[in-house]
N, C-alpha and C positions, 0 to 999 in steps of 0.2 A: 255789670251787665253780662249775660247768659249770650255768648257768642256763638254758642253752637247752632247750624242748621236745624232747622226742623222741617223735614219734609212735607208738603201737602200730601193727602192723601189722593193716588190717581182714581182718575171717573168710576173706573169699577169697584175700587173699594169704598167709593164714599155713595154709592149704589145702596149699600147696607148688605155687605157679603152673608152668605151662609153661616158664618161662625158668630153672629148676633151684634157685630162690630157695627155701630152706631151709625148711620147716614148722615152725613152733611145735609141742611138743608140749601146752601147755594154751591156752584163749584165755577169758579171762577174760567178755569178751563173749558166749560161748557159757552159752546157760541151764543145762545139763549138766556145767558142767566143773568138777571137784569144789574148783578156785583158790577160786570167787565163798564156798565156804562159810568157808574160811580167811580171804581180803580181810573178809569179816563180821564174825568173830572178831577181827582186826586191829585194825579201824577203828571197831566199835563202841565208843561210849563207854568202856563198863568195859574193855575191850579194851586201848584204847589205854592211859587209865590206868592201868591194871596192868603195863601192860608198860614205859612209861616209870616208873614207881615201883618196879620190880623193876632198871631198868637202874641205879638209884642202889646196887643189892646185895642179898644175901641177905636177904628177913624170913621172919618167921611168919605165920601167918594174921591174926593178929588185930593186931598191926602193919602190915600190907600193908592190912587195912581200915581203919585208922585215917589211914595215907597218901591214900589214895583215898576224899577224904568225899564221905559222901553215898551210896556202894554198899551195899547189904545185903550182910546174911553170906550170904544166900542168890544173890545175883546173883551176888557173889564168886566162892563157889563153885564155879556153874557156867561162870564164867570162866575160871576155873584149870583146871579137869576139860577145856573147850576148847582151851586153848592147848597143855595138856601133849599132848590129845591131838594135837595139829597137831605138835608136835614142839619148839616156842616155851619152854616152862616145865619143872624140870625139879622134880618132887615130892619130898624125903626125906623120909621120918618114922622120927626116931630112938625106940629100945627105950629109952625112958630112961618113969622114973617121977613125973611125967605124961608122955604119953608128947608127941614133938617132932616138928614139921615143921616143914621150911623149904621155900620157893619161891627160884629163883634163874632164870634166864637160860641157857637152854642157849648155843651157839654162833650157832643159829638166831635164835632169839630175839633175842642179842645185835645181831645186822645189825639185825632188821626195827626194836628198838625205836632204834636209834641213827637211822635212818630216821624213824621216826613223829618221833621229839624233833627235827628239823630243822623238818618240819611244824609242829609245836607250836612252836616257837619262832617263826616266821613266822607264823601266825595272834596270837602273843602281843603278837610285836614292830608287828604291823601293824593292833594293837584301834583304836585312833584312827580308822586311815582307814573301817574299819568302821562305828564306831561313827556316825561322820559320812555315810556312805552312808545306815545306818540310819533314819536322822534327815532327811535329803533323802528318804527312799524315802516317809517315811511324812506328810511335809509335804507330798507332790506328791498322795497318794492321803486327805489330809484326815483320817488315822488317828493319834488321841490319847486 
């Protein structure tokens, strides 16, 4: 995996500068640009959750909350209603009696969460040194 940073480009150069360098069409940095609502959706807590809890495969609602403890059936909800709208999640609900929905991973979806879960797994793999920061952070500012 390619570790290095790669800079965004700042506002004025994704402008499309004078020297014919290419324009972004969204910039995430722009208060306007309708990305920062979807990045929201993404990264927010239940967000993320859901979406790596869905990259493990199809569930139901009430599996998908049982995976992700701790979220209401109401946060939930408006999770999924989010993401399907972004394009991320994809809704069925079968005519059966009671009637049946499943959540699953569109294509979309499937990148962003395989993405987030690299994230997550580096935050996971690296709780120690955290944990140890934490611990120096709050020993140096006399907080116990």
């Amino acid at each position: 995996m390619d570790t290095t940073a790669r800079a965004l480009p700042r506002p004025q150069d994704a402008q499309g500068a004078e020297d014919g360098a290419d324009s972004l069409p969204f910039d995430v940095f722009a208060r306007s640009c309708p990305s920062r609502g979807t990045l929201e959706h993404v990264t927010g807590r239940w967000g993320a959750l859901t979406l790596g809890a869905l990259h493990e495969g199809s569930l139901r609602f009430n599996a998908l909350r049982r995976r992700v403890d701790g979220v209401s059936e109401k946060m939930l909800s408006q999770t999924l209603h989010a993401l399907e709208r972004d394009g991320l999640v994809h809704r069925e609900a079968r005519p059966t009696n009671p009637p049946r929905v499943d959540y699953t991973l569109t294509p979309l979806g499937q990148e962003v969460a395989e993405r987030l879960l690299s994230l997550i797994r580096c935050v996971q793999d690296r709780m120690d040194d955290v944990l140890a920061a934490r611990e120096r952070y709050d020993e140096a500012r006399g907080a116990r």
